[in-house]
KOLMAR-982080 format. One record per residue: residue number from 1; x, y, z of N, C-alpha, C in turn. Coordinates in nm, 3 decimals, decimal comma, m for minus. Layout:
N
pos;n_xx;n_yy;n_zz;ca_xx;ca_yy;ca_zz;c_xx;c_yy;c_zz
NUM;X;Y;Z;X;Y;Z;X;Y;Z .
...
This chain:
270
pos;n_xx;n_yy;n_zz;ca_xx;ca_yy;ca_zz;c_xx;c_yy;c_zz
1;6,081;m4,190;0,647;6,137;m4,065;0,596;6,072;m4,029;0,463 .
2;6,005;m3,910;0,427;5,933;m3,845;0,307;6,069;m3,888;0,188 .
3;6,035;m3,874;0,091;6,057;m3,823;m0,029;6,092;m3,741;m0,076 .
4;6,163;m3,619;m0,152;6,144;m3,536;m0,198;6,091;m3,505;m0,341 .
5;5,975;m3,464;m0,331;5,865;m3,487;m0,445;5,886;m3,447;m0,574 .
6;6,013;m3,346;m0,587;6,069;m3,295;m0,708;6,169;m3,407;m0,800 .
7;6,204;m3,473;m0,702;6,274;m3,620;m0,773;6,177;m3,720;m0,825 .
8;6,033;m3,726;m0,786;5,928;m3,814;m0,866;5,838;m3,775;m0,958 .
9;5,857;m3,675;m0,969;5,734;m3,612;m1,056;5,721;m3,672;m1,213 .
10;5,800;m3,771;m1,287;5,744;m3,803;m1,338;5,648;m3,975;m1,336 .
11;5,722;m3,986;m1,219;5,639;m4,110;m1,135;5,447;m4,041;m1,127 .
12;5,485;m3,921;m1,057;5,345;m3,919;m0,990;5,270;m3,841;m1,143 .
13;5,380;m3,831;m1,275;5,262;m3,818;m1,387;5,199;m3,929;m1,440 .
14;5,281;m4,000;m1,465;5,175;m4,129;m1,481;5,069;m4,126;m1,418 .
15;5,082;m4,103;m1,258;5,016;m4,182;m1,205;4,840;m4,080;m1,195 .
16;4,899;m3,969;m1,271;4,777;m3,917;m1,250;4,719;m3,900;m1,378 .
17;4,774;m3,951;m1,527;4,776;m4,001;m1,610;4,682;m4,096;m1,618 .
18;4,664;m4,213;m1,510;4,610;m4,326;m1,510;4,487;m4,285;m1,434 .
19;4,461;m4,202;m1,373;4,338;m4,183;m1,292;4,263;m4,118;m1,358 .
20;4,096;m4,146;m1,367;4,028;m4,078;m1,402;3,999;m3,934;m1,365 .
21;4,010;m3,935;m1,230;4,017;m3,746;m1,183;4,093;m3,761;m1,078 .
22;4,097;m3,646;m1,060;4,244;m3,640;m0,940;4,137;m3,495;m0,843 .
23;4,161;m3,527;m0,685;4,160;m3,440;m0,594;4,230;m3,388;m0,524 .
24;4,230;m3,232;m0,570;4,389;m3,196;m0,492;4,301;m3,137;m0,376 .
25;4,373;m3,180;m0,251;4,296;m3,108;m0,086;4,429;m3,026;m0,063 .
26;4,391;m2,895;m0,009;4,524;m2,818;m0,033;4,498;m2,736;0,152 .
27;4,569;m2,738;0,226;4,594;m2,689;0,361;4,630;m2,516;0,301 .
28;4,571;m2,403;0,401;4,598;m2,288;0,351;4,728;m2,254;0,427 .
29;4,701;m2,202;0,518;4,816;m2,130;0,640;4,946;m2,189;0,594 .
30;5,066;m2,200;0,497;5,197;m2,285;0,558;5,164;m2,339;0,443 .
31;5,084;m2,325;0,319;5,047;m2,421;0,243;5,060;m2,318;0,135 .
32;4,890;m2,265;0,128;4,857;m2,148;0,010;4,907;m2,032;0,064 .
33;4,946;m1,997;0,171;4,971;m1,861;0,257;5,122;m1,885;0,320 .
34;5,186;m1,807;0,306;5,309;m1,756;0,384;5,301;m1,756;0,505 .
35;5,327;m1,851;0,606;5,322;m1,850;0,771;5,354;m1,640;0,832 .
36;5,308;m1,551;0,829;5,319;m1,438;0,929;5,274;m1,444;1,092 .
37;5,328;m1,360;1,130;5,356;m1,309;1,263;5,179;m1,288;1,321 .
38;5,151;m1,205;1,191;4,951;m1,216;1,299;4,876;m1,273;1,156 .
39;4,847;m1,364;1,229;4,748;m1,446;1,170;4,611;m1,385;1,059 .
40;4,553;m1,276;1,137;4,507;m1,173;1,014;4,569;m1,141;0,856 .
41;4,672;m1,127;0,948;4,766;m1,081;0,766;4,776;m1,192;0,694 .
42;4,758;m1,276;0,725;4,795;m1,414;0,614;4,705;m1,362;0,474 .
43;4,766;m1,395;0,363;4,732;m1,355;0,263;4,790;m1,517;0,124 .
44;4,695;m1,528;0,024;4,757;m1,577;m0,088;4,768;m1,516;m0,172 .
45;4,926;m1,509;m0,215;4,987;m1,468;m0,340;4,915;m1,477;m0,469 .
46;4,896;m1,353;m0,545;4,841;m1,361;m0,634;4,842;m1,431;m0,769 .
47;4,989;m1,481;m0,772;5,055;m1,614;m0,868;4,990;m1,741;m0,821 .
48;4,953;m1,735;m0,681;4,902;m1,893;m0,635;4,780;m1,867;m0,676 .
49;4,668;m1,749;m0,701;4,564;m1,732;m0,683;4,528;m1,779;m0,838 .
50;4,619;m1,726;m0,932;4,577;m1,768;m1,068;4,636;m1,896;m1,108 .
51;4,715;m1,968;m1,037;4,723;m2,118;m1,053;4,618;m2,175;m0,997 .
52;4,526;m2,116;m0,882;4,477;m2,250;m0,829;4,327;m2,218;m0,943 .
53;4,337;m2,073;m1,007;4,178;m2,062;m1,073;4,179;m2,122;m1,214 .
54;4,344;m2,218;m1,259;4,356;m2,252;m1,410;4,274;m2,410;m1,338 .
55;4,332;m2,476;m1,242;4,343;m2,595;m1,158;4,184;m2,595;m1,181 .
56;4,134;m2,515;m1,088;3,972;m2,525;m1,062;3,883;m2,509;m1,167 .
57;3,929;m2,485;m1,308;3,866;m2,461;m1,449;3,906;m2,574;m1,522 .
58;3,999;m2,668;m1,465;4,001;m2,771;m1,539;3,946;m2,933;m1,562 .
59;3,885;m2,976;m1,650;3,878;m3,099;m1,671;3,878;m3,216;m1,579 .
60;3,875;m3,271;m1,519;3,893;m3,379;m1,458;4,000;m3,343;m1,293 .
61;4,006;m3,239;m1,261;4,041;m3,183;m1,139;3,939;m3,146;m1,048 .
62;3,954;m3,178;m0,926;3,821;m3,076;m0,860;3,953;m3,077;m0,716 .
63;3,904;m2,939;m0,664;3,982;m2,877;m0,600;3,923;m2,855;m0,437 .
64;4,019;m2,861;m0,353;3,907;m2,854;m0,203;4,028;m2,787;m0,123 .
65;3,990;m2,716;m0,032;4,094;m2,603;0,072;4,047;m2,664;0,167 .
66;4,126;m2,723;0,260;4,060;m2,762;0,440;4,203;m2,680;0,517 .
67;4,101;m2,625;0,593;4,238;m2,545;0,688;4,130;m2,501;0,834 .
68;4,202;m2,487;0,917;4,175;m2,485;1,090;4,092;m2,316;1,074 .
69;4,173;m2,208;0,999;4,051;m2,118;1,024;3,885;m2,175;0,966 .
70;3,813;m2,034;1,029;3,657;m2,071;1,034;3,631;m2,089;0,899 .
71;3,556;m2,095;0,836;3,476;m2,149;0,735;3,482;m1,967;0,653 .
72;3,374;m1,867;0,698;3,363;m1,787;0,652;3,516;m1,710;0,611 .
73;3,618;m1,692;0,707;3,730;m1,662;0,740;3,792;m1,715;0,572 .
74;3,808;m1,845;0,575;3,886;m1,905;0,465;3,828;m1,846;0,354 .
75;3,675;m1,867;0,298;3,605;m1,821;0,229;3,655;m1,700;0,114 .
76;3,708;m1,612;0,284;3,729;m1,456;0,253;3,853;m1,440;0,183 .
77;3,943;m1,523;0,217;4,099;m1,521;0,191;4,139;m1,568;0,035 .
78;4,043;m1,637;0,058;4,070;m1,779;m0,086;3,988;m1,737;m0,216 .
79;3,841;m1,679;m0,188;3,776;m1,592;m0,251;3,767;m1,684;m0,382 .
80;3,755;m1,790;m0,460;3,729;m1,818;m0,572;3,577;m1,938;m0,532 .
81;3,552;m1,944;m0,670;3,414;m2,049;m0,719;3,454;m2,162;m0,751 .
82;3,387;m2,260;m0,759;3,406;m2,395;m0,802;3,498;m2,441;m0,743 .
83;3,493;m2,434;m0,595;3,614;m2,490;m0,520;3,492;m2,527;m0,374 .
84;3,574;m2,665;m0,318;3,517;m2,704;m0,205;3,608;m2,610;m0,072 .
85;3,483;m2,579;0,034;3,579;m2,508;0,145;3,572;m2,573;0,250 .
86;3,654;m2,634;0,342;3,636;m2,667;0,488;3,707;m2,618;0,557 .
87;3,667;m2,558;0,642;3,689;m2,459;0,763;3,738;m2,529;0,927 .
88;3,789;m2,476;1,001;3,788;m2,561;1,113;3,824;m2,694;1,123 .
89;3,912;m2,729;1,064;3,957;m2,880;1,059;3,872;m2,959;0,990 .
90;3,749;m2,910;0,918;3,700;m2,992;0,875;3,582;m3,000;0,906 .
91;3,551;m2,926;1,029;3,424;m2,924;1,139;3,285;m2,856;1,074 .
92;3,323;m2,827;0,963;3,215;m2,722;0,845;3,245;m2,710;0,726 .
93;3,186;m2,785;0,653;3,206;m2,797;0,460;3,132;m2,705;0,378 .
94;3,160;m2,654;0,304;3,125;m2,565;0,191;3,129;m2,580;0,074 .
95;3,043;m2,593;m0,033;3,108;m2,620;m0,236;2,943;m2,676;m0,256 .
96;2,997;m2,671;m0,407;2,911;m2,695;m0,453;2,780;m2,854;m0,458 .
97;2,707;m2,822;m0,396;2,596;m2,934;m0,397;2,618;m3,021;m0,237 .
98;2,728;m2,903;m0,156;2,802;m3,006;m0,019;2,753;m2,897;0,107 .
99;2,656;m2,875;0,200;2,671;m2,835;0,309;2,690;m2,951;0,442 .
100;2,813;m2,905;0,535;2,789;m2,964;0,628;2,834;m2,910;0,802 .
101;2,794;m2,914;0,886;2,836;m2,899;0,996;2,824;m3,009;1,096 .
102;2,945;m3,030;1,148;2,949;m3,166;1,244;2,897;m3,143;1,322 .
103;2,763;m3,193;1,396;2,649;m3,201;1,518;2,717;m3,173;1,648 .
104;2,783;m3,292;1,652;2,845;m3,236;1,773;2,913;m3,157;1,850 .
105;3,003;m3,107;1,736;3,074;m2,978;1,762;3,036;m2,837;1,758 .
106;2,916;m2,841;1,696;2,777;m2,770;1,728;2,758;m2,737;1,861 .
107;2,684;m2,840;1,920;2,680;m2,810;2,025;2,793;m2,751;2,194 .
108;2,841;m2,740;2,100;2,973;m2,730;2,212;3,032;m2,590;2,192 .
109;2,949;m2,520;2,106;2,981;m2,362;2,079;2,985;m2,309;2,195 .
110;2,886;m2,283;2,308;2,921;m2,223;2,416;2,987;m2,239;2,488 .
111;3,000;m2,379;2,500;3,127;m2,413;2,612;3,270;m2,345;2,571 .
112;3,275;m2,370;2,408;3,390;m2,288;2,385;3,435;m2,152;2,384 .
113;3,283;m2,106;2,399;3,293;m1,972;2,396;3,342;m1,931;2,550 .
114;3,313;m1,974;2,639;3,310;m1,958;2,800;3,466;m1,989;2,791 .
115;3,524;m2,093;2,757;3,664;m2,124;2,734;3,765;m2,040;2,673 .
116;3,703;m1,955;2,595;3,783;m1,897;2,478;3,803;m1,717;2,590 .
117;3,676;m1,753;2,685;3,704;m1,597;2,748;3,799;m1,616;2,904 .
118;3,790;m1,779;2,867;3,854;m1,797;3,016;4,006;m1,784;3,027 .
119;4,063;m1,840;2,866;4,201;m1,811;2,841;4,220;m1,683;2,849 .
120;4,155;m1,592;2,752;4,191;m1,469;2,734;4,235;m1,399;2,857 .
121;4,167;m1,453;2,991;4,144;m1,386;3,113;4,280;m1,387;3,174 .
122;4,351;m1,539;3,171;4,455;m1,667;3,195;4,583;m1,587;3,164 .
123;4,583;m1,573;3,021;4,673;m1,492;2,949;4,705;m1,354;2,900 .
124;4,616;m1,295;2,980;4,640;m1,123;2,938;4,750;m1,058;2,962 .
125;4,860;m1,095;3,045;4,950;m1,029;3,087;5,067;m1,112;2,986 .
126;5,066;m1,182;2,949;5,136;m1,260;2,799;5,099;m1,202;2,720 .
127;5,249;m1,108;2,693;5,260;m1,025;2,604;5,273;m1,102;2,433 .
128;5,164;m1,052;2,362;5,178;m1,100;2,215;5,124;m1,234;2,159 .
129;5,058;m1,264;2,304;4,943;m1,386;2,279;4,796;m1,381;2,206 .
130;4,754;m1,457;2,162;4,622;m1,408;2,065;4,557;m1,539;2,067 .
131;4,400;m1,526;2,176;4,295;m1,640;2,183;4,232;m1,607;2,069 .
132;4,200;m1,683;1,979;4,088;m1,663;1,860;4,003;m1,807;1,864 .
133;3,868;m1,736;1,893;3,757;m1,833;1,887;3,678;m1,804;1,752 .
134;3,668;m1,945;1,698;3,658;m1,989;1,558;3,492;m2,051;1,570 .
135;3,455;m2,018;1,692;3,330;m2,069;1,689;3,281;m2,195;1,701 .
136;3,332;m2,320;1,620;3,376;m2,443;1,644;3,456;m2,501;1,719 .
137;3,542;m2,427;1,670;3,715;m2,474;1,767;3,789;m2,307;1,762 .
138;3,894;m2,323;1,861;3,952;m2,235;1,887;4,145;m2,212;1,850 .
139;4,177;m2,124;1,821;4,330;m2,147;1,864;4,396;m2,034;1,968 .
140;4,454;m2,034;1,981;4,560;m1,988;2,112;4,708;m1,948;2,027 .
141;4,722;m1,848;1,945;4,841;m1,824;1,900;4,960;m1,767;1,946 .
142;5,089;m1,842;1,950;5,208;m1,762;2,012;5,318;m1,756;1,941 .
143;5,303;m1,678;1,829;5,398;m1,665;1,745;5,483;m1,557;1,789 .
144;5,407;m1,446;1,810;5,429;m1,367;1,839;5,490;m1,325;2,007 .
145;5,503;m1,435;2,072;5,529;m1,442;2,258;5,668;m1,453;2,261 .
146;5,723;m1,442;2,376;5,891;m1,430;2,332;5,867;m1,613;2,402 .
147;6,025;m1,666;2,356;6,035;m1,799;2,371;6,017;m1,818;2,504 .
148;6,074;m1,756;2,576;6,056;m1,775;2,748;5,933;m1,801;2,819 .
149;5,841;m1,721;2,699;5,679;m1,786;2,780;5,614;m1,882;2,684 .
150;5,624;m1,930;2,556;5,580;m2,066;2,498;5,504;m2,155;2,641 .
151;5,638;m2,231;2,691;5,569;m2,322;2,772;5,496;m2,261;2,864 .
152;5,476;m2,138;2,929;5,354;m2,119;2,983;5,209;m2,103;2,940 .
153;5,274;m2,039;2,791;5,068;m2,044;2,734;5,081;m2,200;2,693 .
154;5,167;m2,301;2,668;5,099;m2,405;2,627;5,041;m2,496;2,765 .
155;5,073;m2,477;2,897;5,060;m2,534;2,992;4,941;m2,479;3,016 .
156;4,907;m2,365;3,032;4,745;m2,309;3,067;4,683;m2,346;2,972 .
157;4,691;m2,346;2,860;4,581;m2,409;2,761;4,571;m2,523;2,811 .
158;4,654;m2,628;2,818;4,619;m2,770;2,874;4,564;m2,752;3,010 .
159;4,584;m2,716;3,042;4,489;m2,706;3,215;4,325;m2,699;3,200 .
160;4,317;m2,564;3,146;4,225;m2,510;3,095;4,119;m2,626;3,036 .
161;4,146;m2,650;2,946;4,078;m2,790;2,875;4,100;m2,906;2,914 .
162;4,207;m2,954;3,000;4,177;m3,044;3,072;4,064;m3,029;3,162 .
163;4,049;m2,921;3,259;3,989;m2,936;3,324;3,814;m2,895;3,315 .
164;3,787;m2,984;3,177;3,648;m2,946;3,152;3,621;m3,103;3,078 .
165;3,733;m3,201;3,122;3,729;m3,341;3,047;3,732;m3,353;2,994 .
166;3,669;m3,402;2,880;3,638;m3,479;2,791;3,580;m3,409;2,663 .
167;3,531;m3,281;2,669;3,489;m3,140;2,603;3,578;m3,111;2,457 .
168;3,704;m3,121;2,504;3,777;m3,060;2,410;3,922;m3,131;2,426 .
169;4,024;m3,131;2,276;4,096;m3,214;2,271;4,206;m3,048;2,223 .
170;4,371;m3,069;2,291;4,442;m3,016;2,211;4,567;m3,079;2,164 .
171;4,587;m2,943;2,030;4,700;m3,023;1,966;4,800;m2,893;1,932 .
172;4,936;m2,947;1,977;4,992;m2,827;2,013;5,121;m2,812;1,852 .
173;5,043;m2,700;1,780;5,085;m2,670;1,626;5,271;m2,610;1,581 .
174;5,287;m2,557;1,527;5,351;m2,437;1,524;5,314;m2,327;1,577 .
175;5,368;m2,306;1,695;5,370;m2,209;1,738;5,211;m2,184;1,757 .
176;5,095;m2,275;1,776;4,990;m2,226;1,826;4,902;m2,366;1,874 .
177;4,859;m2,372;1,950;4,764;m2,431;2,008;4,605;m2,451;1,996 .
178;4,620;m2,599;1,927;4,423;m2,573;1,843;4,366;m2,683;1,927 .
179;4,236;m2,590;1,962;4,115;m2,628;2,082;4,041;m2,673;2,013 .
180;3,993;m2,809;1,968;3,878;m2,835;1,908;3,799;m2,933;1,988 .
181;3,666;m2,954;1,920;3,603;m3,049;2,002;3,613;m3,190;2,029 .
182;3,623;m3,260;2,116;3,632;m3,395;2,139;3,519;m3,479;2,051 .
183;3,518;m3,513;1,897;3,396;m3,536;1,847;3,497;m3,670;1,771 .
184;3,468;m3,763;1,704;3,506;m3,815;1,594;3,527;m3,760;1,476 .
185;3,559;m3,676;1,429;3,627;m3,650;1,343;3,764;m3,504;1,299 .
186;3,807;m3,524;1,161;3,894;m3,459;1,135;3,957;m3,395;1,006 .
187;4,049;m3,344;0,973;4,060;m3,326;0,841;4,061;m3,441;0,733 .
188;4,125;m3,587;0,826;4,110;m3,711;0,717;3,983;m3,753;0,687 .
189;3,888;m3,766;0,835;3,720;m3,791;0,784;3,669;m3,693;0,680 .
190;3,730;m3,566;0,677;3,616;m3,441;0,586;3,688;m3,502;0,463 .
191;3,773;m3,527;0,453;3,810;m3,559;0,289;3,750;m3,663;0,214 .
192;3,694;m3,770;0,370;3,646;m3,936;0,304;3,500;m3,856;0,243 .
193;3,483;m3,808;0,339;3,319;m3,735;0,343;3,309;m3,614;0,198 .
194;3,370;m3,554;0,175;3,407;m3,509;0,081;3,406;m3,593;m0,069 .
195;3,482;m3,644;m0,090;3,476;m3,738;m0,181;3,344;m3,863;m0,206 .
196;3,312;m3,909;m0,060;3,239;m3,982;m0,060;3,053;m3,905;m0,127 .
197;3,047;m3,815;m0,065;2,929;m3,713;m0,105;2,947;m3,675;m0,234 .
198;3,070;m3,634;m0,319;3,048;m3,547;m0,430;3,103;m3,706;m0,545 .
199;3,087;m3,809;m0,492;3,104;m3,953;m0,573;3,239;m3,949;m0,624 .
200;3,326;m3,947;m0,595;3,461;m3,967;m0,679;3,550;m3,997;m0,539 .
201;3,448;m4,182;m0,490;3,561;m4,240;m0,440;3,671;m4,326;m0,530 .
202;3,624;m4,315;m0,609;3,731;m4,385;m0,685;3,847;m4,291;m0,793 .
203;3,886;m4,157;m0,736;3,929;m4,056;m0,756;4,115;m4,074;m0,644 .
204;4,208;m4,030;m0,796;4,298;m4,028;m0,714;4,316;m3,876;m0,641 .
205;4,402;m3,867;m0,473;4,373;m3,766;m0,384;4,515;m3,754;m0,370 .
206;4,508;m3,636;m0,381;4,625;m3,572;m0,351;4,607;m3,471;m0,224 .
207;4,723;m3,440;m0,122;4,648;m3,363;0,001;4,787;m3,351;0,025 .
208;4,826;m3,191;0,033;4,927;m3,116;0,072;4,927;m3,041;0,202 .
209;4,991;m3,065;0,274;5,003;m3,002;0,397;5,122;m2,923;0,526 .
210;5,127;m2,875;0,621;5,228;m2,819;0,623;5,263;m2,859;0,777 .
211;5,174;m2,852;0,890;5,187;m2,924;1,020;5,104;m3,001;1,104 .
212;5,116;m3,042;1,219;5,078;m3,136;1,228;4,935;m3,176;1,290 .
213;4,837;m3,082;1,195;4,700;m3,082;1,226;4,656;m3,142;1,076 .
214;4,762;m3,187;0,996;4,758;m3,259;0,872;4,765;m3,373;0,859 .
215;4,816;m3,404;0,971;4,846;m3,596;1,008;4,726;m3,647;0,968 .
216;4,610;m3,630;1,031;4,480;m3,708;0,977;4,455;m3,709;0,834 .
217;4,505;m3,588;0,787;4,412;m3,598;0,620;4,553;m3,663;0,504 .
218;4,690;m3,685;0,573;4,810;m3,745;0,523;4,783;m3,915;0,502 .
219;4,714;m3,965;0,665;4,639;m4,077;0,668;4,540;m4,103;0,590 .
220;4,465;m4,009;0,555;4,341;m4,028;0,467;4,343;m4,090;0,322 .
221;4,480;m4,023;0,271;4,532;m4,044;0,156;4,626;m4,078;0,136 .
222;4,641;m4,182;0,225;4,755;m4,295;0,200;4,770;m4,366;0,082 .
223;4,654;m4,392;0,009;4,646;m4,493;m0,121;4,658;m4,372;m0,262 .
224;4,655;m4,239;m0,238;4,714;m4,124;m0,315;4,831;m4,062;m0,305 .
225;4,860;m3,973;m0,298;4,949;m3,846;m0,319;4,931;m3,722;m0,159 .
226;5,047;m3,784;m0,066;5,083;m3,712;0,056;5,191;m3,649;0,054 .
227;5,137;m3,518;0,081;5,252;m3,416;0,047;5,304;m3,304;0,167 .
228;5,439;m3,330;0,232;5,413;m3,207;0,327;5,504;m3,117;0,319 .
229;5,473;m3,014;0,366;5,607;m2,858;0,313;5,651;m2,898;0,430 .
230;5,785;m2,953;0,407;5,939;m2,911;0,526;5,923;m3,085;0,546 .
231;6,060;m3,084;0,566;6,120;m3,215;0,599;6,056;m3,219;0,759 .
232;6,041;m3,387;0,747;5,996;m3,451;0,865;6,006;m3,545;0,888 .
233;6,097;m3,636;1,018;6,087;m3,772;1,054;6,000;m3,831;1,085 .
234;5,882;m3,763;1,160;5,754;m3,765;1,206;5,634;m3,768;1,141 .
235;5,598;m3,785;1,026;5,489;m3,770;0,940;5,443;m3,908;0,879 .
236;5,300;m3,847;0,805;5,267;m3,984;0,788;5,288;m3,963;0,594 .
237;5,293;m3,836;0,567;5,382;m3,831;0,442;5,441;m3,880;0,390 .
238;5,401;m3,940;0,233;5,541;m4,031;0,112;5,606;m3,899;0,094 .
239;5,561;m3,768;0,077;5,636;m3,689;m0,047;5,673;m3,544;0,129 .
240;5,782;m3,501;0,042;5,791;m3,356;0,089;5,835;m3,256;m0,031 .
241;5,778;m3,134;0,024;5,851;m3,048;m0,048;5,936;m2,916;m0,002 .
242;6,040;m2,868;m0,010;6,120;m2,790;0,076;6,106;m2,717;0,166 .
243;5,980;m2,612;0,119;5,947;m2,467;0,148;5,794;m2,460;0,136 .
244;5,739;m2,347;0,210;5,610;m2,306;0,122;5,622;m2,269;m0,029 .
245;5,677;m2,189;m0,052;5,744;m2,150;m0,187;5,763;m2,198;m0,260 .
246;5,780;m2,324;m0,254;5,825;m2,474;m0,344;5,643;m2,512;m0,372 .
247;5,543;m2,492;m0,321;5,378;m2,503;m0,294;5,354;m2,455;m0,495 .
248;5,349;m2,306;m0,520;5,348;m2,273;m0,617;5,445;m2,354;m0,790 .
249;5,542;m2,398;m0,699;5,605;m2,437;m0,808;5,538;m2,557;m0,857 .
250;5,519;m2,648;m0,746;5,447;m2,783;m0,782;5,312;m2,781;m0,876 .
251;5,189;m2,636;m0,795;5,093;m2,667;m0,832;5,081;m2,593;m0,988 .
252;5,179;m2,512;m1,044;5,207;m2,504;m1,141;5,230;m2,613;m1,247 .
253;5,340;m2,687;m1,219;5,377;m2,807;m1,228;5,271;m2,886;m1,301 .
254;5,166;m2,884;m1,206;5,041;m2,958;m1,207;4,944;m2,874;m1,355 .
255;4,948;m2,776;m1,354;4,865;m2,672;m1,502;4,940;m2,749;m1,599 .
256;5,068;m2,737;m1,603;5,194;m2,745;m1,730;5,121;m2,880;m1,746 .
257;5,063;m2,979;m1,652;5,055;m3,124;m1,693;4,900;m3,145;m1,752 .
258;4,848;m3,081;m1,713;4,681;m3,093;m1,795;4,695;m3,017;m1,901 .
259;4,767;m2,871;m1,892;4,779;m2,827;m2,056;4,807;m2,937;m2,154 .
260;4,938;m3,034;m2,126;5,023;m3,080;m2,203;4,917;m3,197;m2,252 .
261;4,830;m3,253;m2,134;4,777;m3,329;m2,199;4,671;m3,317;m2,254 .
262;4,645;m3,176;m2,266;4,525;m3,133;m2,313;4,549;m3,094;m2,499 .
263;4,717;m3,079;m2,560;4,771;m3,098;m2,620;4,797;m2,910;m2,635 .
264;4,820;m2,878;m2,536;4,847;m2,715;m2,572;4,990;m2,695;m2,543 .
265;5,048;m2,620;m2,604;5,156;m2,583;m2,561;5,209;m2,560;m2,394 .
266;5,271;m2,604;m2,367;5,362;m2,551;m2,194;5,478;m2,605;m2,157 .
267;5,527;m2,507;m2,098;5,613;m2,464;m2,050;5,727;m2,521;m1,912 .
268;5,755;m2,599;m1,875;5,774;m2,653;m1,740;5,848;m2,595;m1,622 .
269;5,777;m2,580;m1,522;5,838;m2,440;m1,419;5,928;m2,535;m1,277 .
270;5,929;m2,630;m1,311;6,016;m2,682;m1,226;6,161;m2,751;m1,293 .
């Protein structure tokens, strides 16, 4: 059973007190963004936007976004510098001095593409369903479907990709269904890889997340700071925190604590 992370916080100042730098990996959708109805509209709040640009200007922080949309997609949303981007679970890295795209999942663009037109075909008469091919990987969103058909788009997606073997793996989200490639890796490998490339394995990690396409990168940073929005029996999470909404308060939280030790005046918002 998680934690609730507002009862430790001065546990986890020490503890970031004691580390030479700290990596915050931050999940967007459910994380930096307000879960909406179409996935387009997802947007970050402009209070989160100037917390995460004090975060990314500071000292001994370095900052990284991994989230299931595409690479360019996130890019667009998140829009700041001096920040690491991974796109697609991880399947494509972005930042400074870091390009990467996983080989294998490379190659498997067309197949997904042939897949991504085969659902669409599957599901057209499912009203309020939305295939989005990510180029890498895909999702299948049904936020928007009335409850009565859920289990039918999640059963054709599994068909669908079952019946191409071994190709593609799914994992069935909130309310959406993510098609990615059957490759070795995930959001927990992009973080080792991450860290491991930009040298600060010996960096404490912090990695906030919201469902359960976060499990891998919760695992990743087991020996840091696991954080997930909304209570869960199921997680591999020490910490939770209530809400998305509760997201801003923390990483605020987090400014008030490098100001303070930076010896400037602040303020404490929790």
């Amino acid at each position: 059973m998680t934690q609730p992370l507002f009862d430790h916080l001065p546990k986890l100042a020490m503890s970031i007190a004691a580390a030479r730098h700290l990596v915050l990996f931050l999940d967007f959708d459910g994380t930096l963004a307000p879960i909406v109805s179409e996935p387009t509209q997802a947007y970050m709040p402009a209070e989160t936007r100037k917390t995460l640009t004090a975060l990314a200007g500071a000292e001994k922080i370095s900052l990284a976004i991994i989230s299931g949309r595409s690479l360019g997609d996130l890019k667009e949303r998140v829009g700041m510098r001096k920040v690491i981007y991974a796109g697609n679970h991880g399947l494509e890295i972005s930042g400074p001095g870091l390009q990467f795209v996983e080989p294998h999942a490379a190659q498997r663009i067309k197949a997904l593409g042939e897949l991504s037109r085969h659902l669409r075909t599957r599901l057209r008469d499912v009203a309020g369903v939305d295939v989005e091919n990510k180029i890498l990987s895909a999702s299948v969103h049904f936020r928007r479907v009335a409850d009565a058909d859920h289990q039918q788009v999640q059963e054709t997606v599994l068909t669908a990709v079952g019946a191409l073997g071994s190709l593609f793996d799914v994992t069935i989200g909130n309310k959406v269904c993510e098609i990615r490639p059957h490759v070795n890796w995930n959001k927990g490998m992009a973080i080792r890889w991450i860290k491991e490339m930009s040298k600060m394995s010996g960096a404490l990690t912090m990695y906030i997340g919201d469902d359960v396409t976060d499990e891998d990168a919760f695992v990743a940073v087991a020996d840091g700071v696991a954080i997930r929005v909304g209570r869960s029996s199921h997680t591999a999470a020490r910490y939770h925190l209530p809400k998305q909404e509760a997201v801003q308060q923390f990483l605020s939280w987090l400014v008030d604590l490098h100001l303070e030790k930076a010896g400037q005046a602040h303020t404490p918002n929790v």
